[in-house]
C-alpha positions in Angstrom: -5.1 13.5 -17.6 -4.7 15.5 -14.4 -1.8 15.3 -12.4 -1.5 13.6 -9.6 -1.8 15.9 -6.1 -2.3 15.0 -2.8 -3.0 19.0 -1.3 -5.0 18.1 2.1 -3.3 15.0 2.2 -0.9 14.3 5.0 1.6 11.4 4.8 3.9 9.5 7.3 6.7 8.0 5.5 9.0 5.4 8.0 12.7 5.2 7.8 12.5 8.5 5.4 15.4 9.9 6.7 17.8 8.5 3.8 17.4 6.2 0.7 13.7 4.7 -0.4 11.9 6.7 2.1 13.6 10.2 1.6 12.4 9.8 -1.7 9.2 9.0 -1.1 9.0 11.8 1.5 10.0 14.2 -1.6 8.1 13.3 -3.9 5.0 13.1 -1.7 5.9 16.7 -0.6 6.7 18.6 -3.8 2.7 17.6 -5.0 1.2 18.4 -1.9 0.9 15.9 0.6 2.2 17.1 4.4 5.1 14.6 5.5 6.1 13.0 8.5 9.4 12.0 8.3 10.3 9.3 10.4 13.5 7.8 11.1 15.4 6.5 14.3 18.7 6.9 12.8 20.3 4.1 13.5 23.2 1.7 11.6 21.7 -0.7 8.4 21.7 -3.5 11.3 19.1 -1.4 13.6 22.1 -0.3 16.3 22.5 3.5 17.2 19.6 6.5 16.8 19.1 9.9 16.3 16.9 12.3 14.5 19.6 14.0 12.4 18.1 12.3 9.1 14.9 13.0 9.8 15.7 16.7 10.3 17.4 16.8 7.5 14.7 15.6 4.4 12.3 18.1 6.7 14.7 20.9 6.1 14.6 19.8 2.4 11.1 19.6 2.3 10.6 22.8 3.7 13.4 24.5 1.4 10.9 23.3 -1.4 7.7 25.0 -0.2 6.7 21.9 1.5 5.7 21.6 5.2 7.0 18.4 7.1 8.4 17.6 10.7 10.2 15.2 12.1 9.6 12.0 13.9 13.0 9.9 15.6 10.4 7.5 16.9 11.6 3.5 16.5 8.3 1.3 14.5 8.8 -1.5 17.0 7.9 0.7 20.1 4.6 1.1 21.4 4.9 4.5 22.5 7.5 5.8 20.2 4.7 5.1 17.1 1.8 6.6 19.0 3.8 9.7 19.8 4.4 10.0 15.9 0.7 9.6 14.9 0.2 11.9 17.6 2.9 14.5 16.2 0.8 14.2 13.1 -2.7 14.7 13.8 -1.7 17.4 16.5 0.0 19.3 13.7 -2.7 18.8 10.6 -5.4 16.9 12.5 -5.6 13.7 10.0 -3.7 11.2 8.7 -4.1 10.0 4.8 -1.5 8.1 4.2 1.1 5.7 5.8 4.3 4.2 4.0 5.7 1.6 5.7 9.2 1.3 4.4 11.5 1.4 7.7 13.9 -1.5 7.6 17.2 -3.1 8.8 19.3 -6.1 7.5 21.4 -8.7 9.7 22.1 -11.3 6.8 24.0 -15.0 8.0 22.9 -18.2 6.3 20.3 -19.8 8.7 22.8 -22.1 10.5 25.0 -19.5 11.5 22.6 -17.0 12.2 21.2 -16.6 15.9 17.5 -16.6 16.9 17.8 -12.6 18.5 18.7 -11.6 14.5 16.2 -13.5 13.6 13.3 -12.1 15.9 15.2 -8.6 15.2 14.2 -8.0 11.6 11.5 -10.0 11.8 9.9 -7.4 14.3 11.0 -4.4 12.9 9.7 -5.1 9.4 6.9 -7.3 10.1 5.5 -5.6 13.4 7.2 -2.6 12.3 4.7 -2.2 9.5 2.3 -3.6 11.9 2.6 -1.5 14.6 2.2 2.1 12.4 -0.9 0.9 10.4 -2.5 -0.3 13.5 -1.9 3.2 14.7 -3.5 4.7 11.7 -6.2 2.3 10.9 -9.2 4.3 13.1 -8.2 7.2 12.1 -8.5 6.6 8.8 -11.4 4.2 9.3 -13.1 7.4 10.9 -12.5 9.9 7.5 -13.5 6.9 5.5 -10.1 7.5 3.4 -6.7 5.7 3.9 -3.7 4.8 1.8 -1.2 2.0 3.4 2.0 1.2 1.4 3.6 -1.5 2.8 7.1 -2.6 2.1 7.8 -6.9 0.6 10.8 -7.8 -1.4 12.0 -10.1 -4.0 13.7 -12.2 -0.9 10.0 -12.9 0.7 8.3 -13.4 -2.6 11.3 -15.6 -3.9 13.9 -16.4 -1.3 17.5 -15.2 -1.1 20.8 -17.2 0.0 21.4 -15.4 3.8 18.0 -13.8 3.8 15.8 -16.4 5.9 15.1 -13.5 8.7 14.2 -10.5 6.1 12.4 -13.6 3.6 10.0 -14.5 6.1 9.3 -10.9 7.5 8.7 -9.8 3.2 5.9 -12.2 3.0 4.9 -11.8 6.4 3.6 -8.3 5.3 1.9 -10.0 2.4 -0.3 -12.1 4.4 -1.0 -9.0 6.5 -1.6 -6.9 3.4 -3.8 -9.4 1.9 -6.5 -9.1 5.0 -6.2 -5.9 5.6 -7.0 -5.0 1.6 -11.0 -7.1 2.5 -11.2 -5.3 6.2 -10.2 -1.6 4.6 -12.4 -2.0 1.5 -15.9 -0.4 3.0 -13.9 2.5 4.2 -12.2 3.4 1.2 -8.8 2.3 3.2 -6.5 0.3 -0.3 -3.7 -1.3 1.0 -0.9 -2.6 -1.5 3.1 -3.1 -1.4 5.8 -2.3 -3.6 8.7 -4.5 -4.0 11.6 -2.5 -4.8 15.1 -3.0 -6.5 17.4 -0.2 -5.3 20.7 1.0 -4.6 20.3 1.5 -1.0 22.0 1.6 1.8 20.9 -2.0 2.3 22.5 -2.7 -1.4 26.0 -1.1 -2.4 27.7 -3.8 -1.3 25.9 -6.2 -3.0 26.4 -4.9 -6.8 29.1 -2.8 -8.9 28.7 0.4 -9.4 27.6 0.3 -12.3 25.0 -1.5 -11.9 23.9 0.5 -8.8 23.9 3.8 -10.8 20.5 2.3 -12.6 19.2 1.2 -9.6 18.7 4.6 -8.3 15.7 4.9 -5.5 13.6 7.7 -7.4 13.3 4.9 -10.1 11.0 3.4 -7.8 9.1 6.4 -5.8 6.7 6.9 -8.8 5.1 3.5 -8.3 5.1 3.9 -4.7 3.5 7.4 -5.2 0.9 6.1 -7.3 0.1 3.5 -4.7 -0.3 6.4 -2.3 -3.2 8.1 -4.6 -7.0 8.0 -4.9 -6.7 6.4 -7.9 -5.2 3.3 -6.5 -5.6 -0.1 -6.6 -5.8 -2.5 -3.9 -4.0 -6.1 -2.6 -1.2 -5.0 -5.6 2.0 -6.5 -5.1 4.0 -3.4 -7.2 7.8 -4.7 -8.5 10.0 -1.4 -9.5 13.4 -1.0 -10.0 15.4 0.9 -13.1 11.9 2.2 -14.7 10.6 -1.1 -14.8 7.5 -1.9 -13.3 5.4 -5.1 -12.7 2.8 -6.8 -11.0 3.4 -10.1 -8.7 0.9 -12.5 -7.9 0.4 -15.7 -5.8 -0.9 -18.2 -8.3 -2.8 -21.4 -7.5 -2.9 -24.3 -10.0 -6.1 -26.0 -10.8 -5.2 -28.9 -9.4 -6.9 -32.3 -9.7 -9.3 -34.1 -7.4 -7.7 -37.5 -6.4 -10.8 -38.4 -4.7 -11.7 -40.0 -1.1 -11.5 -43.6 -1.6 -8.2 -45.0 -1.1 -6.2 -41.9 -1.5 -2.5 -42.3 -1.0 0.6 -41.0 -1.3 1.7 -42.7 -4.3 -1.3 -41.5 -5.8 0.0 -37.7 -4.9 3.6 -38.9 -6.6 1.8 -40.4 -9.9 -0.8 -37.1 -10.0 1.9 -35.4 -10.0 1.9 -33.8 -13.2 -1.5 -33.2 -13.3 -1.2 -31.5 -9.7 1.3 -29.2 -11.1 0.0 -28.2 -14.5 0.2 -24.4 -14.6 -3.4 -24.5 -17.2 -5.9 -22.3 -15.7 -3.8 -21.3 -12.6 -4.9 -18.2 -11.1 -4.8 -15.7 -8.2 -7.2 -15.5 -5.8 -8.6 -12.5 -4.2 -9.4 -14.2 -0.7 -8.6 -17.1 1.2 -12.4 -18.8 0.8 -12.2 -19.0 -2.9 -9.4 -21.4 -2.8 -11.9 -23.7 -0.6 -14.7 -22.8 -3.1 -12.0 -24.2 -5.5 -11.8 -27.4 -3.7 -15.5 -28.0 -3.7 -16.2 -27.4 -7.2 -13.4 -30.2 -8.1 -15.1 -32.4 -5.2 -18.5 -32.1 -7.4 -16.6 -33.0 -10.7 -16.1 -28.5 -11.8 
């Protein structure tokens, strides 16, 4: 089979000034694709700015025959995204492609940690992949061609001990993902997300070196690159990390029908079981099949 190009095909990676994004940024450059590399510049915990980053992946970019420029805009301001869509289409007139992978971390256990932290990563991940594809969406509504990559993690899908803020954002993006995948789907727009493992700057202090020598981020661009394609997929929740790759779903059980006559709690406690059996459980493509679900149990399906 062909390889896969993306000539034509301009790209706006977020927080691709270092890490996850830089790589992307590459690897989307050295097959093609135009890049806008975005990146404020600040500290893991969102504090600080500057385009230095940013300048610096362009300047690699370039030194491999690529063409790319830089954006120090921050994904949770208004005007600082517009001015970066508008960077792009002034330079190349379209946009094809938007990874959403900007980030920051402020990790306390929930009773320690303080409401601002909270609302902090929660709006730069959540609203910060928001804000970009909202941005993007009409243009590439209007060429009838898009390719969003958003960002989850194992913490959202799964919880993690300290993570409540960056948990909740994860599957935040999921949800959004999830609609956006039906509203894209007549104008050839896929939506999916990757969840990476990777030795980060949000990472090497969280494993040995070792370890994090495996974990490198390039181990993960080639799923995320693939999610950036024509060919594909959409509503995929892509798991990568050390060459391994894998799919995660929401899963709803079959469940049991209780009925509507005398229905109690104790009945939910004795059902249990039955409830809970994972025979038959399945994901569902929208949110309306799960209620088609309950009506074919209601009429004995």
């Amino acid at each position: 089979m062909a390889d896969i190009r993306f000539d034509g095909k301009v790209a706006i990676v977020t927080g691709s000034g270092g890490g996850l994004g830089r790589q992307h940024a590459l690897e989307l450059a050295r097959r093609g694709a135009k890049v806008v590399v975005n990146d404020l510049g600040g500290s893991m915990d969102g504090s600080g700015g500057g385009s230095d980053a940013a300048n610096a992946v362009v300047a690699e970019i370039k030194a491999l025959g690529g063409e790319a420029i830089a954006n120090g805009s921050s994904v949770t301001d208004d005007a600082g995204v517009a001015l970066m869509v508008k960077h792009a289409m002034d330079a190349w007139g379209r946009i094809d492609i938007l990874v959403a992978n900007a980030g920051v971390l402020r990790d306390k256990t929930f009773s320690k940690m303080e409401i601002a932290d909270f609302e902090f990563v929660l709006g730069v991940h959540l609203m910060g992949t928001v804000k970009p594809a909202k941005a993007v969406w009409e243009i590439m509504r209007e060429q009838n061609y898009g390719r969003i990559v958003c960002t989850t993690s194992s913490s959202g899908l799964y919880g993690n001990f300290g993570q409540s803020n960056y948990g909740a954002a994860k599957l935040g993006i999921i949800g959004f993902m999830n609609t956006l995948k039906l509203e894209g789907q007549k104008n050839n727009i896929h939506v999916n997300a990757i969840a990476p493992v990777a030795a980060t700057r949000m990472t090497e202090n969280l494993m040995p070196p070792a370890i994090l020598e495996k974990l490198k981020p390039e181990y993960v661009t080639p799923g995320v690159v693939f999610l950036c394609s024509e060919e594909a997929p959409t509503g995929c929740i892509l798991t990568a990390g050390a060459g391994v790759f894998a799919l995660a779903h929401i899963v709803e059980t079959e469940g049991v029908y209780l009925g509507d006559g005398g229905l109690s709690v104790e009945e939910v406690r004795d059902n249990w079981a039955k409830i809970t059996d994972p025979t038959g459980q399945q994901p569902y493509n929208a949110g309306g099949e799960q209620s088609g679900k309950v009506f074919r149990k209601m009429q004995g399906g």
